[in-house]
C-alpha positions in Angstrom: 112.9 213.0 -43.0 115.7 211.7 -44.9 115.4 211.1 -49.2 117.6 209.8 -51.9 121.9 211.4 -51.6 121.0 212.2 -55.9 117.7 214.4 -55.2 119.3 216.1 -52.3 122.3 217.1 -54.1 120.5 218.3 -57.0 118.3 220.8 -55.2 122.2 222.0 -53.7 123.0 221.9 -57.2 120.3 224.2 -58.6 121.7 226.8 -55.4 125.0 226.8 -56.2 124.3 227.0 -60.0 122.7 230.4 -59.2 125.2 233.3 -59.7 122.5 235.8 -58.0 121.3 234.6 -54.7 124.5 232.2 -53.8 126.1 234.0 -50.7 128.3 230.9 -49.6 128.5 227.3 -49.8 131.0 224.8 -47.7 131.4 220.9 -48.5 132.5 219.4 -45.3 133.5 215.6 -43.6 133.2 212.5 -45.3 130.2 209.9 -46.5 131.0 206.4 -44.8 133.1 205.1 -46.4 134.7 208.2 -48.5 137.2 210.1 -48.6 137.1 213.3 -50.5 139.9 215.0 -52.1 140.0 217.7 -50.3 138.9 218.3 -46.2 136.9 221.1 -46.8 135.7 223.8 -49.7 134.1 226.9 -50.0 132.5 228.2 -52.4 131.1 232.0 -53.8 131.2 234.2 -57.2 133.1 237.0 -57.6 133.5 239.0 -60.0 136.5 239.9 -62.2 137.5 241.6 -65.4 136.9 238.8 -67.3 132.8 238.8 -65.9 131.7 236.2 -62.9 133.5 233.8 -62.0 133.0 231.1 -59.6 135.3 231.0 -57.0 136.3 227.4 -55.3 139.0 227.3 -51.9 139.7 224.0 -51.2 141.3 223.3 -48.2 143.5 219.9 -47.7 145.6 218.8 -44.4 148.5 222.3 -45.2 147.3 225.0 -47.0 144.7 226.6 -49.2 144.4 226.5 -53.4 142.0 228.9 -54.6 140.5 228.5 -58.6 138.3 230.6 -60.2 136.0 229.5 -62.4 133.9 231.0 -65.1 130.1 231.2 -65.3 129.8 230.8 -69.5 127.0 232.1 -71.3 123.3 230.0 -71.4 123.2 226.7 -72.5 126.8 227.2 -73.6 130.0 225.1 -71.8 130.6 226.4 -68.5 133.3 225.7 -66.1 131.9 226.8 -63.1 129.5 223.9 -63.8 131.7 221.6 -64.3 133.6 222.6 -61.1 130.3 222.1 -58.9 129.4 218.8 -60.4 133.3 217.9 -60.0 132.6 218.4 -56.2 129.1 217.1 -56.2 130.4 213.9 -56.6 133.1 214.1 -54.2 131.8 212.3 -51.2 131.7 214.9 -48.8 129.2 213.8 -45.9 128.2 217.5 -45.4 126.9 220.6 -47.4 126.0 224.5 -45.7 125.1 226.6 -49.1 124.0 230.0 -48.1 121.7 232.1 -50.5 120.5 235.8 -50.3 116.8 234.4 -48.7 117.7 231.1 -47.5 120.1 228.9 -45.4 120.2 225.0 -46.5 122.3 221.9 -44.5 122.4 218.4 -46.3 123.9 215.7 -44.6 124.7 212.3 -45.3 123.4 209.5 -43.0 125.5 206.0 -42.5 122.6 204.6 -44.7 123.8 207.1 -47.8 120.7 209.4 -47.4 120.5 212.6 -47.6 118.7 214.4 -44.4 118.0 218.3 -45.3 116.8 221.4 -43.5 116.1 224.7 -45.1 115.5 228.2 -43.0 114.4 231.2 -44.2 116.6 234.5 -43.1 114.7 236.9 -40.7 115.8 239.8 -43.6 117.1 239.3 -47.0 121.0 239.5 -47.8 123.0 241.2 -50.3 125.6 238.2 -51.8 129.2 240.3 -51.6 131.0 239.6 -54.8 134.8 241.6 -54.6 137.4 239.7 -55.4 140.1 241.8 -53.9 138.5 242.4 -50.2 140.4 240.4 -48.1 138.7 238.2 -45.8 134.6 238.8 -45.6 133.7 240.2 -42.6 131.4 237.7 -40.6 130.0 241.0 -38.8 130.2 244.0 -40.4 131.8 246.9 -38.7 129.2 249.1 -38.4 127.1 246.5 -36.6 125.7 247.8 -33.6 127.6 245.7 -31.0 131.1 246.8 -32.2 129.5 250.7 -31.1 127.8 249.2 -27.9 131.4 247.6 -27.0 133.7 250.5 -27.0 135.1 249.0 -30.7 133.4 251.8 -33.1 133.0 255.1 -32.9 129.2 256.4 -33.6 129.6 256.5 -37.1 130.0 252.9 -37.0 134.1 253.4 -37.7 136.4 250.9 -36.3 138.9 253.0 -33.9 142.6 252.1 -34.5 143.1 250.9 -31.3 140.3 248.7 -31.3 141.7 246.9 -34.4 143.7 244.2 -32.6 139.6 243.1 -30.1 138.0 243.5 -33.2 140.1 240.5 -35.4 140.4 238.6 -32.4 136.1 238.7 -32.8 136.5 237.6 -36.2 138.6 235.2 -36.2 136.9 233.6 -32.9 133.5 233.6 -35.2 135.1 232.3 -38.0 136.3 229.1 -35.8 132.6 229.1 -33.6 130.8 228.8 -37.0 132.5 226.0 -38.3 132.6 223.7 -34.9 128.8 224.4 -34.6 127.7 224.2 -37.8 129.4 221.4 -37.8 128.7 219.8 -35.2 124.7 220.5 -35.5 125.2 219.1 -39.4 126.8 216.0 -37.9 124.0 215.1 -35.1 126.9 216.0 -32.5 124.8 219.2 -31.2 121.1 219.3 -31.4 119.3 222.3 -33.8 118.1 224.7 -31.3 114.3 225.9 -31.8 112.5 229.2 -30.2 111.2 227.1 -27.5 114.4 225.7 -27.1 117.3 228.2 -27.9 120.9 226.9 -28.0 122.2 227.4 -24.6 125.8 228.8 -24.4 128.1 230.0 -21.4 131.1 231.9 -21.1 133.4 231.1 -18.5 135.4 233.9 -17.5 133.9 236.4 -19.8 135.3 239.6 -18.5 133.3 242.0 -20.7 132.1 240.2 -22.8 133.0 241.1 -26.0 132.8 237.8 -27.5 130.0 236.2 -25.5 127.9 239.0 -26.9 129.4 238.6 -30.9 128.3 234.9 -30.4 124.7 236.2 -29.6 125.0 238.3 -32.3 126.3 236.0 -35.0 124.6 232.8 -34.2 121.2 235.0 -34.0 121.1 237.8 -36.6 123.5 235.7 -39.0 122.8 232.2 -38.9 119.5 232.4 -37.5 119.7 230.4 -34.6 117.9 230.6 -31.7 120.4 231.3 -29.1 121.2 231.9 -25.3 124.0 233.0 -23.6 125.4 232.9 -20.0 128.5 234.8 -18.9 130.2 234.0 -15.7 132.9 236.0 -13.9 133.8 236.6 -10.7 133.3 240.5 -10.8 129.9 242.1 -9.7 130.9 244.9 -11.9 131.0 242.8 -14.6 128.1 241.4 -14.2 125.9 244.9 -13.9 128.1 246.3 -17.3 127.4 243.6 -19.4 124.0 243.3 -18.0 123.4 246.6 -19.1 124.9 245.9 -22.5 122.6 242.8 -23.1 119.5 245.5 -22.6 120.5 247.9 -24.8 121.3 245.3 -27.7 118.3 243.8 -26.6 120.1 240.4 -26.7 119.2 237.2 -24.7 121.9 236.9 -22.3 122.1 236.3 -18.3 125.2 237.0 -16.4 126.2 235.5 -13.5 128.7 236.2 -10.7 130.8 233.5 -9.5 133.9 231.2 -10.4 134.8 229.0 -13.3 134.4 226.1 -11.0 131.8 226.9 -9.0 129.2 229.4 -10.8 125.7 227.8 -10.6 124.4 227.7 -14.8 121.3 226.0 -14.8 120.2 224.5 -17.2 123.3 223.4 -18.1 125.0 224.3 -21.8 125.3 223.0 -24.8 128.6 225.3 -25.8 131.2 226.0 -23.8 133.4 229.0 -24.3 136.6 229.8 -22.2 139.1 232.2 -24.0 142.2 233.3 -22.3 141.5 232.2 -19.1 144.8 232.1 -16.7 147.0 229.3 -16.2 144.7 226.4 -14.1 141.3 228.2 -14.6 141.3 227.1 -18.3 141.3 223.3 -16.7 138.5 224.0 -14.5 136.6 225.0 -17.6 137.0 222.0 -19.0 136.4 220.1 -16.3 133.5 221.7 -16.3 132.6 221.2 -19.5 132.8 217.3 -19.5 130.9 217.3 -15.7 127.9 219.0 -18.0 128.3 216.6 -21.0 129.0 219.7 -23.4 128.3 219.0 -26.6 131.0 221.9 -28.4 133.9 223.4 -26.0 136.3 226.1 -27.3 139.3 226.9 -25.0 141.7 229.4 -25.8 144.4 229.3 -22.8 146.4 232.1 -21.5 149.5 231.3 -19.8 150.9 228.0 -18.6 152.4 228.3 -15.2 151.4 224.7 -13.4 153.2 222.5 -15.9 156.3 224.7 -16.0 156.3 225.0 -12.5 156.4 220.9 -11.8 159.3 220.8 -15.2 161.1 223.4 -12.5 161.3 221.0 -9.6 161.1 217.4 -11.2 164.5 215.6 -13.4 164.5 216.7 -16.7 164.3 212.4 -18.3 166.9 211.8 -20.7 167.8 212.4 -23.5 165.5 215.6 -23.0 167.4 217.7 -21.1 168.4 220.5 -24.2 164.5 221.6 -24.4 164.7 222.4 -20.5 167.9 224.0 -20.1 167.3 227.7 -21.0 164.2 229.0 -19.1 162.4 230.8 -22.4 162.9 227.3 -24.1 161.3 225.2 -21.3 158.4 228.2 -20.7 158.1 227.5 -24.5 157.7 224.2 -23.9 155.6 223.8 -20.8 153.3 226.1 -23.0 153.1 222.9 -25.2 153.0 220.3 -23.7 150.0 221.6 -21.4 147.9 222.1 -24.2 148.9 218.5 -25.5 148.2 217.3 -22.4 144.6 218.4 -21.7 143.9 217.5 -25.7 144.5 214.2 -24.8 142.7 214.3 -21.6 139.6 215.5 -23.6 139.6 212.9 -26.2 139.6 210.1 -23.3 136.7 212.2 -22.0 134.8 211.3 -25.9 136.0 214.4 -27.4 137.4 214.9 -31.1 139.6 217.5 -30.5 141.8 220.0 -33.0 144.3 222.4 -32.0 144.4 225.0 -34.1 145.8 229.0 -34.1 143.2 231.5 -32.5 144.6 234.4 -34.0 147.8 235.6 -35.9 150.7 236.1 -33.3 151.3 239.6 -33.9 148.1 240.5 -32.3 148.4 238.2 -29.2 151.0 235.6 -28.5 148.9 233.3 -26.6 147.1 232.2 -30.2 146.5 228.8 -29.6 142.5 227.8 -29.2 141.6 223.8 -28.5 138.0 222.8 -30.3 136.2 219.7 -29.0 133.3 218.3 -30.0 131.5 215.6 -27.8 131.4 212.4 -30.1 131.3 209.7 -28.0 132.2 208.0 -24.2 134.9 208.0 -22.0 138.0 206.3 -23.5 139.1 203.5 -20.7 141.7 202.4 -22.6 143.8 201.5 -25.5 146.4 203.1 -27.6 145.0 206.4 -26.2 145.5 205.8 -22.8 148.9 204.5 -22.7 149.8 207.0 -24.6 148.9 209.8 -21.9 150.1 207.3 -19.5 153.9 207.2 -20.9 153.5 210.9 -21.5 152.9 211.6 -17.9 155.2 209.4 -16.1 158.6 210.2 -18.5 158.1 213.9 -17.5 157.1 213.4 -13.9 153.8 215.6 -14.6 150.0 216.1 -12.8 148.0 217.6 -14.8 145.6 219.6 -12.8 143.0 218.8 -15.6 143.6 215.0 -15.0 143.4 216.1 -10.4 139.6 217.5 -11.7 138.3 214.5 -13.9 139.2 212.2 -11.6 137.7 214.3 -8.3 134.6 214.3 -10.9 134.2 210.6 -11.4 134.9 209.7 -8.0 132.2 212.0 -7.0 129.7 210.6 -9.6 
């Protein structure tokens, strides 16, 4: 039930005011109408030399500023107040503020209300305040899962050769729990309930390493209710991670079959495909709009279709520098695919960002395309003829384009 924006912000206010049980609080999207400052800001105390301090990244369209701001003494001046009512009355149209027993998401309606849901954690938190430790660690390495996967030894100590899996996990949960927290804060994606879990699938999940740390940090972090569904075409994946899944006690199914033709019933609500090879990443999208996904995360491995059909097709003019040397027109086939099925996704009614998986010193295919389901099919417009000129000055067939139309002309 939704209540006045003022009352709603003021109960935020009285968690972010609390340098104790504040774990983490992010100010999101825009009110009708708005348009704050800054895209997005995160907020948590740390402390410092000087005493707490509250600690405010905001985030605009390049880079990151980070300000730290000082509690102050009782019913003295105090900047870190100041700061939060600063942003209080920015008009962000979304608020996730995180304490040490509690998890609480405000958003604003078109009408200017404020609609508000508070969980309670299964087990209390301790709220990390170190200033100098790097990123925090959405799952700790001593979890269990990092052990069950190979990643961690039995002391619960990250093996050096694992390091490279284990910050691909992190920085895949770090993008997962902002597109569905997101996504659930903006009515895109339902809030799951124990009767009826969030249903996610994996397509192409191999072992499964992160189809089992979404399980783990959608479930034991932010308390959702949560199912997941691998697919691959091995048997003997199917029986390892099966196995896994027992042992961690985790609600996950795995299914042998293809991308394209692996029977998930009911259908998702998430879509996961990361790395899959050159077309298979299409089919998983394809497959994603067929089933009206809600949230899709892609993260393509390599790009051989497109480069192949810049191969045998006339380089248009006055193009013909960015095909000449083969690393350059790999380079750019790379690019261009990924552009290409972006904007075949937002004519399917996605909002979709491109943004980097992971830093390319771990893995060079770091590119990771988020789409979130926000309205119908685009038929056509500026959109359209856009994709249109695109396709026909470069000769191209995208084999994403081949499946959604195979799709409608099968519905």
């Amino acid at each position: 039930m939704s209540e006045p924006l003022l009352r709603g912000l003021a109960r935020m206010r009285s968690h972010l005011l609390d340098p104790d049980t504040l774990v983490r609080a992010v100010a999101s999207g825009r009110q009708k109408g708005g348009a704050p400052q800054w895209r997005r800001v995160e907020l948590r105390y740390v402390d410092l030399k000087a005493g707490r301090h509250l600690q405010v990244t905001s985030y605009d369209e390049q880079q990151a500023h980070t300000a730290n701001h000082a509690v102050g003494e009782p019913r003295q001046p105090s900047p870190a107040r100041d700061a939060v009512d600063a942003l209080l009355d920015e008009p962000f149209g979304n608020w996730h503020v995180e304490t040490t027993t509690q998890s609480h998401q405000l958003r604003v309606t078109k009408k200017g209300e404020a609609l508000v849901h508070t969980s309670d954690r299964k087990e209390a938190v301790e709220a990390s305040r170190g200033h100098d430790r790097g990123k925090e660690r959405l799952l700790p390495e001593d979890d269990p899962l990092f052990r069950e996967l190979g990643l961690t030894d039995a002391q619960g100590r990250l093996k050096p050769s694992r390091q490279a899996k284990y910050r691909q996990v992190e920085e895949f949960l770090r993008l997962l729990d902002t597109t569905v927290v997101e996504a659930v804060e903006k009515g895109h994606l339902r809030r799951p309930t124990e009767a009826e879990p969030l249903r996610v699938v994996d397509l192409g999940c191999g072992n499964a390493y992160l189809t089992f740390a979404a399980h783990r940090y959608l479930s034991h972090v932010r308390s959702l209710p949560v199912a997941v569904t691998g697919v691959d075409v091995k048997e003997q994946s199917r029986e390892h991670n099966s196995a896994v899944a027992g042992r961690l006690g985790a609600d996950a199914s795995f299914v042998v079959g293809t991308i394209a033709d692996a029977e998930v019933d009911p259908a998702p609500e998430v879509v996961l495909a990361l790395h899959a090879c050159d077309t298979a990443t299409d089919e998983a999208l394809a497959r994603a709009v067929a089933w009206g996904a809600p949230v899709v995360l892609a993260a393509p491995c390599c790009h051989h279709d497109v480069a192949a059909q810049l191969r045998r097709a006339p380089t248009p003019s006055p193009y013909a520098a960015l095909t000449r040397h083969g690393i350059l027109r790999e380079r750019f086939a790379d690019t261009l695919t990924d552009a290409l099925r972006a904007s075949l996704m937002r004519l399917a009614g996605y909002k979709v960002d491109v943004v980097q998986f992971v830093e390319s010193q771990h893995t060079p295919r770091n590119t990771l395309l988020r789409a979130t389901r926000t309205g119908s099919p685009v038929r056509g417009g500026t959109l359209r003829t856009e994709y249109d000129e695109l396709v026909a000055t470069w000769g191209l067939t995208p084999r994403l384009a081949v499946l959604l139309e195979q799709q409608d002309a099968g519905a």
